[in-house]
N, C-alpha and C positions, 0 to 999 in steps of 0.2 A: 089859923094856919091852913086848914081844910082849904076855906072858900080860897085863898092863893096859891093851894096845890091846883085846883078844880078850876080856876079861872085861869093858869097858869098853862095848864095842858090845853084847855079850849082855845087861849089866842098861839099856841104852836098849832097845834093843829089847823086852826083860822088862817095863819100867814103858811102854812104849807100848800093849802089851795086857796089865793085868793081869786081867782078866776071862778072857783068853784062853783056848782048849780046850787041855788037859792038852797034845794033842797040841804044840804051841807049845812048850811050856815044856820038855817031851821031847825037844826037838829041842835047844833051845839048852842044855840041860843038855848031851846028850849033845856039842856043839860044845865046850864045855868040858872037859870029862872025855879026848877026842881031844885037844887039844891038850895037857892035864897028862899024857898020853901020849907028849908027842910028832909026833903025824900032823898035822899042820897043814893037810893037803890036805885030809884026811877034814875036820878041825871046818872050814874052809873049805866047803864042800859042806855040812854041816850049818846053818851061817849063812845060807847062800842059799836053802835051802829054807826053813828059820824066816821071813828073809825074803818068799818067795814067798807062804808062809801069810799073814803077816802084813799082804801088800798086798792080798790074798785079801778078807780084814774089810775090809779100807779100802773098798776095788771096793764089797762090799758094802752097807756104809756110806751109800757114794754111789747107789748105785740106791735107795736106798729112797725118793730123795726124785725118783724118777720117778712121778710118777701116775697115779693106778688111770683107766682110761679112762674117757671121757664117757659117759654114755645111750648106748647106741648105737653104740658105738665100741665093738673088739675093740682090743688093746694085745699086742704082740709085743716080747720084752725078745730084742735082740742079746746074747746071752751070749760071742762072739768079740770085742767092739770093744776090749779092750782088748791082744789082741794086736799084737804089734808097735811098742806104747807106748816099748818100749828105745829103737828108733830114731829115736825123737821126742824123747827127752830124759826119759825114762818119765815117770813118773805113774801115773794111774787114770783111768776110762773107766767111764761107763753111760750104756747106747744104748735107746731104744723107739720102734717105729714103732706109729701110731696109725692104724685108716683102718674109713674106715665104708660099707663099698664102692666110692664115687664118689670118695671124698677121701681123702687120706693126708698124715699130716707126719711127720716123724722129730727126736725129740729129743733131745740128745747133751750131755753132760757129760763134761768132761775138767778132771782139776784137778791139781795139782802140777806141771803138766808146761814147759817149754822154751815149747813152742811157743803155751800160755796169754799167759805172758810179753811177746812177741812179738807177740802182738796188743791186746796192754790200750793202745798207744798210740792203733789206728787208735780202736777202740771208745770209749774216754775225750773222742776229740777226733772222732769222728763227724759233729757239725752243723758243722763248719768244714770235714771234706770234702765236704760235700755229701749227708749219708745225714740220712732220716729218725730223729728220734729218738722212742723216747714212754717212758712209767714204765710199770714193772708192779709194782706190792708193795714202793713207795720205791726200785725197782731199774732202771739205767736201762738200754738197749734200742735197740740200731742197726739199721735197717731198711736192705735194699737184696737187688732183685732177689728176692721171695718168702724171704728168708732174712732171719731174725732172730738177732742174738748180741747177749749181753750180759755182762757179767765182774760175777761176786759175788766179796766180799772180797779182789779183785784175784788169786785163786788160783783160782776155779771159772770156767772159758767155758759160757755153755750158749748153746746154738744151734740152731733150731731151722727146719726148711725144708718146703716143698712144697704146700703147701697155701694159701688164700688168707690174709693178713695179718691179719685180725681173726677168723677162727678162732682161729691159732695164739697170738696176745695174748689169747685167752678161754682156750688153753690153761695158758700160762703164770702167769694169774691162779691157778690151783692147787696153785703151786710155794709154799715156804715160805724166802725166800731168808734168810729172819734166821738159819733155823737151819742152812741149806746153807753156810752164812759158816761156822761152826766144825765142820763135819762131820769125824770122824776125831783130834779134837783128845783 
């Protein structure tokens, strides 16, 4: 029953990235061959690294659909933001801060995670608490207190803060939410 749990999660995981670097595929081989061994601790600890790689591309995935900064604008990618994701209910995480000396916003994407979840009611139902709403790219967009959030395909939060309000809706206008919808699929 084991070895079809264990060999079970390695080919989901296997068809999740079959593009994936050798290295992937070496890990969750060698997770399997540890456990027709025997070690179950060891191919454990090789799952979680396979794992780790594996959310590695996802992360990655997700930043790409951060954009290249405006004219003018320098663009700084937080490469820590997705630390401590665990304690949130994990997921994924990509972060940029944008600032053109005077001004600055930060843009943040967090998708898979708990605490996405947890907010898709306030966001959905927005103009009935009282927050501005407006579209960007058929995608809608809850205003309150210089901070904008909006949830694509109920799985991505993006939010987006600091700066003045129609800046950061000119920013947003650069996002591609059709394809942030199945990012990682």
């Amino acid at each position: 029953m084991r070895n079809r749990i264990l060999t079970a999660t390695a080919v989901t995981l296997l068809a999740a990235a079959p593009l994936a670097a050798d290295e992937i595929t070496d890990t969750l081989q060698s997770a399997i061959e540890a456990y027709e061994d025997g070690d179950v601790q060891y191919a454990l600890d090789e799952l979680e690294i396979a794992k780790q790689k594996l959310m590695g591309l996802k992360t990655s995935a997700l930043s790409a659909y951060l954009p290249e900064a405006p004219e003018g604008w320098t663009r700084e990618l937080n490469e820590d933001v997705a630390n401590g994701l665990g304690m949130m209910g994990g997921g994924v995480a990509a972060e940029a801060t944008y600032s053109n000396g005077g001004t600055s916003y930060t843009l943040n994407f967090m998708a898979d995670n708990a605490m996405v979840a947890s907010l898709a009611g306030m966001i959905n139902n927005a103009a009935v608490m009282g927050m501005k709403v407006e579209r960007v790219n058929r995608q809608k967009f809850a205003i309150q207190n210089r901070e904008i959030m909006g949830l694509v395909a109920n799985r991505v939060l993006v939010r987006i803060s600091g700066a003045d309000v129609e800046t950061m809706l000119k920013a947003l206008e650069a996002i591609d939410f059709q394809a942030m919808a199945s990012f990682g699929a």
